[in-house]
C-alpha positions in Angstrom: 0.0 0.0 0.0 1.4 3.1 -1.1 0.8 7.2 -2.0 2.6 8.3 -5.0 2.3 11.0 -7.2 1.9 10.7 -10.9 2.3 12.9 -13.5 1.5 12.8 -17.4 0.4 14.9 -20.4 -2.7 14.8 -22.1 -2.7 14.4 -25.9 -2.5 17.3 -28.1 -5.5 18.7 -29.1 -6.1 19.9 -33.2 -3.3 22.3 -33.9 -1.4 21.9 -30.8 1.7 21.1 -30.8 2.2 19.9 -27.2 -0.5 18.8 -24.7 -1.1 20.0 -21.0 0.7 18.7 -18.4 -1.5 17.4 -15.5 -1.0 15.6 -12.0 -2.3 13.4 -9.2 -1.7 11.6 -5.9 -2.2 7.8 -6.5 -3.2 5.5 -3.7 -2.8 1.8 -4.5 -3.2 -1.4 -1.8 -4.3 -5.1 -2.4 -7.4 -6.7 -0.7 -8.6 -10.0 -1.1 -10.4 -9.4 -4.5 -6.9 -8.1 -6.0 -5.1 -4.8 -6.4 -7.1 -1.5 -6.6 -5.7 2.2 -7.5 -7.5 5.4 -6.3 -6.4 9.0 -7.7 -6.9 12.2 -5.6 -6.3 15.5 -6.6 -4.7 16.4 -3.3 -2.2 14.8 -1.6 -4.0 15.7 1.8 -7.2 13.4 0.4 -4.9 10.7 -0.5 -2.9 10.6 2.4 -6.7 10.7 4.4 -8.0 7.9 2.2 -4.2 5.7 2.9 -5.0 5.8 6.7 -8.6 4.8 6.7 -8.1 2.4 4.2 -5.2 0.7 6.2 -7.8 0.8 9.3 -10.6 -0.8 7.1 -8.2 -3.5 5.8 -6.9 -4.4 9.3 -10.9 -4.2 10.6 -11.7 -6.4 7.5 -14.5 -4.3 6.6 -13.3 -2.0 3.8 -15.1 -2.1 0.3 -13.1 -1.0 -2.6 -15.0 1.6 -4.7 -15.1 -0.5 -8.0 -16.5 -3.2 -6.5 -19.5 -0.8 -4.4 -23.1 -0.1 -6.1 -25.5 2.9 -6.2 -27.5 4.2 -3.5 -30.4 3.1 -6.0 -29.3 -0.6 -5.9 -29.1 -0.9 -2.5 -32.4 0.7 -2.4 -33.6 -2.1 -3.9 -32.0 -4.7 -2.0 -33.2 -3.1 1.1 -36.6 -2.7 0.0 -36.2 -6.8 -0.8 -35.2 -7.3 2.2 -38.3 -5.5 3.8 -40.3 -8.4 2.0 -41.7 -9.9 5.6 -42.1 -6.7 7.0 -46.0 -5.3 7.5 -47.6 -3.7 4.4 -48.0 -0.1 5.5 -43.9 0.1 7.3 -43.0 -1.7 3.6 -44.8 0.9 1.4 -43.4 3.5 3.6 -40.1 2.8 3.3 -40.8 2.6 -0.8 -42.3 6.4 -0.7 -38.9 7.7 1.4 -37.0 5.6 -1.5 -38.6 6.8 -4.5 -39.5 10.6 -3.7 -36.9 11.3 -1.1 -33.7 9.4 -1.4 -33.1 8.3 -5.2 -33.7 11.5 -6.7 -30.8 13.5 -5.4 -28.8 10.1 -4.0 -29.7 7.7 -6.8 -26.3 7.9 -8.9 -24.0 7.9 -5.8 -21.9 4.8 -5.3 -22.4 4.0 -1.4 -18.3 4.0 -0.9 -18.6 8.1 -1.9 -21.3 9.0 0.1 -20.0 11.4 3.1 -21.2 12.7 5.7 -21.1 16.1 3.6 -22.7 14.8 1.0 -25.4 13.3 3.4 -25.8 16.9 5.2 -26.2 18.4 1.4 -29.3 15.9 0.8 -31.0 16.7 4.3 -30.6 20.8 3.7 -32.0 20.4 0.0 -34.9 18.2 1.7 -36.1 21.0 3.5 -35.2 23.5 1.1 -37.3 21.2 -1.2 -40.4 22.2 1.5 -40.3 18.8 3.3 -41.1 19.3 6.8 -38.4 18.6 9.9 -40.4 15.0 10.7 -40.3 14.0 7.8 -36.2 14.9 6.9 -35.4 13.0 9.7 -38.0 10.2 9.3 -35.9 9.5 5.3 -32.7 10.2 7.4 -33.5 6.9 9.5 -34.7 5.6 6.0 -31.2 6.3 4.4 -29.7 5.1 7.5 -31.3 1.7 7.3 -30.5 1.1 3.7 -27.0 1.7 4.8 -27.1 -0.4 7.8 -28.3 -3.3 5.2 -25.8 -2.5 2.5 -23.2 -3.0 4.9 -24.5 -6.6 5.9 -24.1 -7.1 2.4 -20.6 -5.8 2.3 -21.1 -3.5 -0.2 -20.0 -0.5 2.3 -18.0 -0.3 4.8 -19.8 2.6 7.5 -22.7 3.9 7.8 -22.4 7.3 7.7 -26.1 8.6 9.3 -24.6 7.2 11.9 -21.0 8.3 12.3 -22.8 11.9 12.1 -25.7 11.0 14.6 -22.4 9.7 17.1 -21.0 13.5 16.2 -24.2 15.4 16.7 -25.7 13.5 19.8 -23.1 15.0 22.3 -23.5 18.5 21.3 -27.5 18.6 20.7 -28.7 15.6 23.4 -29.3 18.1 25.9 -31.5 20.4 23.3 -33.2 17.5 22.0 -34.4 16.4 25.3 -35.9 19.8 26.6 -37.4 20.1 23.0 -38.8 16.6 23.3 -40.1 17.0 26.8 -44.0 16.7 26.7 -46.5 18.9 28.8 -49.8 18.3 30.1 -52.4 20.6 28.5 -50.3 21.4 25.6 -49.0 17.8 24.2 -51.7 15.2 26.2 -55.1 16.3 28.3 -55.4 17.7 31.6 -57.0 15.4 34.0 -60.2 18.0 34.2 -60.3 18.0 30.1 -60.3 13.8 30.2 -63.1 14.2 32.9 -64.8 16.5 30.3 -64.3 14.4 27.7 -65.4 11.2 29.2 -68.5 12.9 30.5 -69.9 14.0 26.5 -68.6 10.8 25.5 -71.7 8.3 23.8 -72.5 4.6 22.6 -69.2 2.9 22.0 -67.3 5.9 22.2 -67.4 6.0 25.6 -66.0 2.2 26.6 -63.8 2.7 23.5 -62.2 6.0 24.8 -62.3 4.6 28.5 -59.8 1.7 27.2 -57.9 4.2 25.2 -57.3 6.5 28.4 -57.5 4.0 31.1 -55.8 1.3 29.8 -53.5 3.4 27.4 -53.8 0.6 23.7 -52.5 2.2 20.6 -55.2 2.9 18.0 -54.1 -0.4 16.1 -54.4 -2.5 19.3 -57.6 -0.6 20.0 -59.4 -2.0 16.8 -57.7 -5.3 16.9 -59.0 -6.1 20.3 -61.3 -9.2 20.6 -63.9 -10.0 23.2 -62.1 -13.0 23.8 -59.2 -10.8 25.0 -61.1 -8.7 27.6 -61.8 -10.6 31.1 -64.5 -8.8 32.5 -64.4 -11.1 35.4 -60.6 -10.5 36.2 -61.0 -6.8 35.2 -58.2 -7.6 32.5 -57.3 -7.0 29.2 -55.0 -8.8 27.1 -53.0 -6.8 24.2 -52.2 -10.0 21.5 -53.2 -8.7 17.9 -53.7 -5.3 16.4 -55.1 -3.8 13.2 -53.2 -2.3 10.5 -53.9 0.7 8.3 -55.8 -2.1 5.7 -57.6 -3.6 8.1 -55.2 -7.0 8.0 -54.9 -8.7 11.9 -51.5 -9.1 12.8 -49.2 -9.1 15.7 -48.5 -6.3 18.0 -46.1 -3.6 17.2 -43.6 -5.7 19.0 -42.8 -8.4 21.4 -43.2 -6.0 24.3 -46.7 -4.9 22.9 -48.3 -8.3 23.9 -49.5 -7.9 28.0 -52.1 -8.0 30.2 -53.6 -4.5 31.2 -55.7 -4.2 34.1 -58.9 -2.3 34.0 -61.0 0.1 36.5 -64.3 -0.2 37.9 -66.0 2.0 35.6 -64.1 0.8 32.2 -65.1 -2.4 33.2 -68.6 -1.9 33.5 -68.8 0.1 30.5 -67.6 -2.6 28.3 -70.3 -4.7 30.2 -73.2 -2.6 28.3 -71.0 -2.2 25.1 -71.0 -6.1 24.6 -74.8 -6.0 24.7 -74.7 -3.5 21.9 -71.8 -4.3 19.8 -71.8 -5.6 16.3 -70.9 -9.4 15.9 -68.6 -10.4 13.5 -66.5 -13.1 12.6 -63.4 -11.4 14.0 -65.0 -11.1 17.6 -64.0 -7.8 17.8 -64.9 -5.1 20.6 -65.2 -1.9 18.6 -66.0 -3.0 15.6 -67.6 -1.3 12.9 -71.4 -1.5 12.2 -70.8 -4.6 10.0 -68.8 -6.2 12.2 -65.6 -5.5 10.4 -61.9 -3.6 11.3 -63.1 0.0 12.2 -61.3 2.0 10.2 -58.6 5.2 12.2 -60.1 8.0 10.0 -63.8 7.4 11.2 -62.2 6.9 14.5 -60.7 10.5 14.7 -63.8 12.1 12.4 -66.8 10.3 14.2 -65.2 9.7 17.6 -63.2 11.7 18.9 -63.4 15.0 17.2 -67.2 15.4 17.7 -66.2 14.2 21.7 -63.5 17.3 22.4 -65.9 19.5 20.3 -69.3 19.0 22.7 -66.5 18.7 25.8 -65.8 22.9 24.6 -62.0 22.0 23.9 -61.2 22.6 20.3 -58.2 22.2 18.2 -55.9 22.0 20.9 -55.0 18.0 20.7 -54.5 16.1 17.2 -55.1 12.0 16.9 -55.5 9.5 19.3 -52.0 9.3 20.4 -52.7 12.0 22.9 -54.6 9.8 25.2 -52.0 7.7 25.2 -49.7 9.9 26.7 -51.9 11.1 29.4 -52.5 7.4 30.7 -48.5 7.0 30.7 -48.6 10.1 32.9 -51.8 9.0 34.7 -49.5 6.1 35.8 -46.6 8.3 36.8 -48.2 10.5 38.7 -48.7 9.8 42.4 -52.3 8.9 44.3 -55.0 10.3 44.3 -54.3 11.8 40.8 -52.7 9.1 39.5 -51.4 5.0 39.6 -48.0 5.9 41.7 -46.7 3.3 39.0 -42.7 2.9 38.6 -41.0 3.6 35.2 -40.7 0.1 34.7 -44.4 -0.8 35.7 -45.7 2.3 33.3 -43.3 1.1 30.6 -44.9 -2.7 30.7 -48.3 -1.5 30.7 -47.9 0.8 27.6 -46.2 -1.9 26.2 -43.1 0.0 25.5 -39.9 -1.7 23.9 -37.8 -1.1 26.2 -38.1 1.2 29.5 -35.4 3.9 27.9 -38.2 4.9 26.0 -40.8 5.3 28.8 -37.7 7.3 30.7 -36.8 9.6 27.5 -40.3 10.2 27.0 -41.7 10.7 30.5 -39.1 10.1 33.1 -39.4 14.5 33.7 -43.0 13.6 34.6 -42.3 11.5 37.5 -43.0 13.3 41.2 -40.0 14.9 42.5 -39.6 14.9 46.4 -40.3 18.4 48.1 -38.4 20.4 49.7 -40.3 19.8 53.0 -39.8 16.1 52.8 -36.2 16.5 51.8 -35.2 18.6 55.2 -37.3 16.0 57.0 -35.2 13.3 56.0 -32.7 15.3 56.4 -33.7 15.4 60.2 -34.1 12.1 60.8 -30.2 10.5 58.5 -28.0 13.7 59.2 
């Protein structure tokens, strides 16, 4: 492996007698699939390129840049390799491909994309008039289309990441004050779900009691059977879910599937709702009038909308996900207002992944001792 310079003349153009002299910095090294030369036009790029390629070589991970494909390719083998994945996350992924990523990163071989280069796509993105969710919703995209590419060793990083690693030291305190969620602005008030649950008819009302009180996503919220709510046992059990088509799968993940216990009041609302509900083959609980998947839309338009509208509160909280975060704080919070749950018991009852995600999301909700009951202990271990 070696840097050299190399210098040459071009052939002489019509009625020249002489052609121009021209120069370059030559990097050349062997791998297992034979010898490969790269030209720079500065001896500083070179002499970069040299030492991450002798690093890459010694790590056995480096992929030489004739032997790398197009952004596009690998598109396609990621989007293969999606094949098992559900039908809304897969045609997702397809629209971040098509209308996001290929036309400005298409052409790129994967071994030249930089984390310049990647910083240049996300800037045009929104100069483009995409909005800041959806940048870094094709970021992560991009970022798993690498992460597959380089199972596939046809790159050797991943550069979302390497500049996620760079950014997340400088912004991680910004990002979590900017992510931090507040009640009345980002979830209800207790007195607005009191408001709400009062106005609330027919099946809206057991199907917003389980949506508050028990805290189901909407796709676990219209894949839930009768056969999975114990009335008896005041229980719930979370094991299929709904997805934007309609089509029963499984829960958004293995975490998703648990038991949920239920209050007094839900309990007994569900009791007259069973009476009531539309049978179908699917058994389910809020089903629509034929018996079928209800769909989200009429959820939101027919539900819950008309609900916060003859509560008074208007166009303060969007979708359903709202109630979800006020029963996560519902949990948090301490007696009488709330469950006195611990991060981990609120995490298993929303059905959370993984409790870093009940901690980054609500962890500045949690009751913080006073100063009264500090100086008290204070009194009694000092």
């Amino acid at each position: 492996m070696s840097v050299r310079k190399r210098r040459w003349v071009t052939k002489p153009k019509e009625g020249e007698e002489k052609g121009e002299p021209r120069e370059c910095y030559v990097v050349a090294y062997r791998t297992g699939t034979g010898r490969h030369i790269k030209s720079f036009k500065r001896k500083k790029d070179a002499d970069d390129f040299h030492a991450q390629v002798r690093v890459d070589i010694g790590k056995g991970v480096h992929v030489p840049h004739s032997k790398s494909v197009t952004v596009e390719k690998a598109g396609d083998q990621w989007i293969q390799s999606c094949a098992t994945l559900e039908r809304t996350t897969r045609e997702q992924y397809m629209s971040h491909l098509k209308f996001h990523i290929l036309p400005i990163l298409g052409a790129v071989k994967l071994s030249a994309l930089t984390v310049a280069m990647v910083r240049a796509w996300q800037d045009r993105l929104t100069a483009e008039g995409r909005s800041p969710a959806m940048a870094r919703k094709v970021t992560t995209s991009l970022s798993s289309l690498l992460a597959d590419a380089m199972e596939r060793g046809t790159v050797a990083q991943n550069v979302v990441r390497s500049m996620a690693t760079n950014r997340r030291g400088k912004h991680k305190a910004a990002a979590r004050a900017n992510g931090k969620l507040k009640s009345g602005t980002d979830f209800p008030t207790p007195d607005e779900i009191q408001s709400l649950l009062g106005v609330a008819m027919g099946k809206w009302r057991p199907f917003l009691l389980v949506a508050i009180r028990c805290g189901l996503r909407s796709s676990e919220l219209r894949g839930l059977r009768w056969s999975d709510v114990d009335l008896t046992k005041s229980e719930l059990h979370v094991r299929q879910r709904a997805d934007q088509y309609g089509r029963i799968g499984w829960p958004k993940s293995e975490d998703s599937h648990r038991t949920v216990p239920m209050l007094p009041a839900t309990v007994q609302a569900l009791r007259e709702w069973k009476m009531a509900c539309p049978k179908g083959e699917l058994d389910l609980a809020f089903p629509n009038g034929l018996g079928h998947v209800e769909s989200h839309g009429n959820i939101i338009t027919r539900g819950l909308i008309p609900a916060w509208q003859a509560a008074g509160i208007v166009d303060r909280y969007s979708g359903l996900h709202c109630l979800r975060h006020y029963f996560v704080s519902w949990c948090l919070a301490r007696p009488p207002v709330g469950l006195g749950l611990t991060l981990k018991e609120a995490s298993e009852r929303a059905g959370h992944a993984n409790i870093s995600i009940t901690a980054d999301t609500y962890g500045h909700l949690l009751p913080r001792s006073d100063a009264a009951a500090l100086a008290a202990a204070e009194g009694r271990f000092g």
